[in-house]
N, C-alpha and C positions, 0 to 999 in steps of 0.2 A: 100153871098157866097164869097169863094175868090179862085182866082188859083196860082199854081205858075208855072213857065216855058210851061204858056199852057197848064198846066194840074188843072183840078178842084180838090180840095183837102175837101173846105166846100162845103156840099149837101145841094142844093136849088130845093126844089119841090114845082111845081107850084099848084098842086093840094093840097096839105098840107096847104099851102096859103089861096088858096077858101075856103078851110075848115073850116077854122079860127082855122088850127091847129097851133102847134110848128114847125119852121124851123129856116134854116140857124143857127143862133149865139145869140138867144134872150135872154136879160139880167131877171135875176128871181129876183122879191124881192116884200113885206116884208119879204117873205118866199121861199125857192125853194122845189120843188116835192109838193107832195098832204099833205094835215090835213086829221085829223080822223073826219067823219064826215062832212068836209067840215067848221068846226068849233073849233075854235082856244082861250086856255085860255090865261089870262098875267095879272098877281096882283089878280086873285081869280074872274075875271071877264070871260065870257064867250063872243065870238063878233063872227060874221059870219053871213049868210053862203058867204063863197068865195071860187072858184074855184083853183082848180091845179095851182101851178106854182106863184101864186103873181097873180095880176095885172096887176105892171106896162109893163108886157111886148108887154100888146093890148095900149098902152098909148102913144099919140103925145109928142115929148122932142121938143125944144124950140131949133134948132141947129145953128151952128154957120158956117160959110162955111169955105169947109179945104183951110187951110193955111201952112205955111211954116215954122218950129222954127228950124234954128240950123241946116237946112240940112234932115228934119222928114218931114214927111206929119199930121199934126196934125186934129183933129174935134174934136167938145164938145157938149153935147147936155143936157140939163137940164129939169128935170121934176119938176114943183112944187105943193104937193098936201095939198089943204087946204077942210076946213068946206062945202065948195061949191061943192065938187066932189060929184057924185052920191054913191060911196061907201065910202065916209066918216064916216057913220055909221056901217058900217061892219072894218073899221080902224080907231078909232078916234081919231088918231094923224097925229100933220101938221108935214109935211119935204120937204126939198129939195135933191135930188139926182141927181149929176151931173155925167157923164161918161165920158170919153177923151181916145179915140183912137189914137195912133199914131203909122205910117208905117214907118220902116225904111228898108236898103237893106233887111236886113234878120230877121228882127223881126217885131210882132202886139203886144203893150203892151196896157191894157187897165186899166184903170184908174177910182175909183170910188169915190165918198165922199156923204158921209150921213150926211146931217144937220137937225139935229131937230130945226123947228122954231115954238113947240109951246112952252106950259108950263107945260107937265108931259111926262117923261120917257118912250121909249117906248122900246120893244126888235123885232130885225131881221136876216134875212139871206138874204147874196146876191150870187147871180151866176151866171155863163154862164151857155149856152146847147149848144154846138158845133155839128152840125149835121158832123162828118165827112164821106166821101163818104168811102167804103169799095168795097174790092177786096176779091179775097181768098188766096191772099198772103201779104194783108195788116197784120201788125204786132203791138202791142202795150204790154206795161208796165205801170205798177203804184206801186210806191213807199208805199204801205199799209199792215200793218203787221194787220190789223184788218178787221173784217167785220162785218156790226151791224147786230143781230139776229132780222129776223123782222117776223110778226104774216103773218094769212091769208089774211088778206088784205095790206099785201106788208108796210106797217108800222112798225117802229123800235118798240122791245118792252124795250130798254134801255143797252140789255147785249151786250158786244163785245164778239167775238169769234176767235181766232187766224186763220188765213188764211192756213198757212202753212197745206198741205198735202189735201186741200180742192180742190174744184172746181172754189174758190175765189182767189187763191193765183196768182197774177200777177206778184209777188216781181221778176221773171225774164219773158222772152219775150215770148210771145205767136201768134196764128195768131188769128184774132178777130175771123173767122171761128171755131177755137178750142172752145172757151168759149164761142158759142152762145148761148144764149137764157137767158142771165144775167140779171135782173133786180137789181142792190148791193147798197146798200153802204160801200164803204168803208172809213177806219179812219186808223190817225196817229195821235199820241195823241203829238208828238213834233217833229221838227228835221224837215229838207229839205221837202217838200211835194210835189212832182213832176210827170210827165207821159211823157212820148218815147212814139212815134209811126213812122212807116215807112210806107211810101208806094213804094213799089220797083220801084229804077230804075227812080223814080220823086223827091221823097223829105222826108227827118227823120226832125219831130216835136218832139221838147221837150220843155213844158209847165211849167212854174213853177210860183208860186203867193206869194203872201204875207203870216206872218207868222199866220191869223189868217184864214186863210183858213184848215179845219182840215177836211175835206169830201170831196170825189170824189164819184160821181153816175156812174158805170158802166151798159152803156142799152147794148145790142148788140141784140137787135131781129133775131129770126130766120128767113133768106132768103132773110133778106131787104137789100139794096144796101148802108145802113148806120149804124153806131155805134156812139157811144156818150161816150164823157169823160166829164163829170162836174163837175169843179171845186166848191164848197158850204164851204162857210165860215162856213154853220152849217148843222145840220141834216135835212133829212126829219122829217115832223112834229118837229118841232123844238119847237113850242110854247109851247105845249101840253107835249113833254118832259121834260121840264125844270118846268113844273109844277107839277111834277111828283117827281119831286126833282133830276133827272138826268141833273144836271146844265153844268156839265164838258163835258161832252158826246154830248150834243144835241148844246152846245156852241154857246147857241141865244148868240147875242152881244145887251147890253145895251147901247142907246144911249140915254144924258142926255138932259136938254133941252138949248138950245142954244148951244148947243155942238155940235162936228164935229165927225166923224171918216171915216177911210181910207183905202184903199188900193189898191192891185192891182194884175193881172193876164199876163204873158207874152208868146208871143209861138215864141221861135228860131225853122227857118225854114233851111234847108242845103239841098240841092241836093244830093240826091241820087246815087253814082256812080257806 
């Protein structure tokens, strides 16, 4: 969780915890949100079963203790998954994935790189889940003129849909109150990809990432004391889309072997006045 001015801003529940549910800020990957099935294609191969959200987000990182660069509060934490893991056979490809948070006055920017260390190609998706806390005058925006058309079980079935005049359209400010009970994806297929949010009178967050991030997951459940902006380099079911032939759309990113790839998430924080 984190607060600012003494005020909590990310929602940490203790009982979501015991669960062994989702809380606070947990990073998603190979994949973020659910597969169909619980089973995932890539090269005409079928692999699974694996649960919601990835993995690595139940998974011990190797961290480094925070330190200081430049005037930031920096920390890194490395996960590296080889042939020895138990679900190596539901993913079997080796990588390193390292994370790097740093706190400065007014920003959390977070830092990610994907190394494949074995010898075949694999494709993923990374993301936050930001639990953020909600009010009924809490406020938010998302930069997305699209929303992917998804079936009965909350899965994309490939089409976009233009936002505008819908129930989806955040393109300007809303109160999360308004648009409860969301479950979305939404897409920008290029150009700035960002999210506003306020919470009166504490603090306006605006989020913005790198440019291969092209999905945000809009949750807002009804009644609950929290709502979610997630940032996803790629779609739900992202595997499974792209196998589909919806390459652009579902924009698994392919990482080669011994190869790196990159980027990053930031959220400026301001006081609310």
């Amino acid at each position: 969780s984190f607060s600012y001015r003494g005020k909590q801003l990310i929602w940490y529940d203790q009982q979501r915890f015991l669960d062994g549910r989702t809380y606070g800020i947990p990073v998603l990957f190979p994949f973020p949100n659910r597969i169909r099935d619980g089973r995932y294609l890539f090269d005409g191969v079928s692999y699974g079963p694996m649960g919601m959200h990835g993995f690595v987000k139940d998974e011990a990182f190797a961290v480094t203790p925070v330190h200081e660069e430049e005037g930031k509060a920096c920390i890194e934490g490395v996960f590296d998954f080889t042939e020895i893991h138990p679900l190596f056979k539901c993913f079997p490809f080796s990588f390193n994935l390292t994370v790097g948070i740093t706190l400065s006055p007014h920003k959390i920017r977070w830092e990610y790189r994907v190394r494949n260390t074995g010898g075949r190609s694999f494709g993923y998706g990374f993301a936050l889940h930001p639990f953020f806390l909600c009010t009924d005058d809490t406020t938010m925006q998302v930069d997305a003129p699209y929303v992917m058309d998804s079936d009965a079980n909350n899965l994309p079935t490939g089409r976009l849909v233009p936002v505008e005049g819908t129930r989806y359209d955040l393109l300007s400010m809303h109160t999360v109150r308004e648009v409860a009970g969301l479950d979305s994806v939404l897409y920008r297929e290029e150009g700035s990809f960002g999210c506003r949010m306020t919470s009166p009178g504490v603090a306006r967050i605006a989020m913005e990432t790198s440019g291969e991030f092209r999905h945000f997951v809009v949750y807002t459940p009804v009644g609950a004391p929290y709502f979610c902006l997630e940032p996803q380099t790629s779609s739900t079911d992202c595997h499974n889309l792209y196998a589909l032939g919806h390459r652009k759309v579902s924009n698994l990113l392919i990482v080669n072997p011994q190869s790196n790839l990159s980027g990053w998430i930031e959220m400026e924080i301001q006081p609310d006045t």
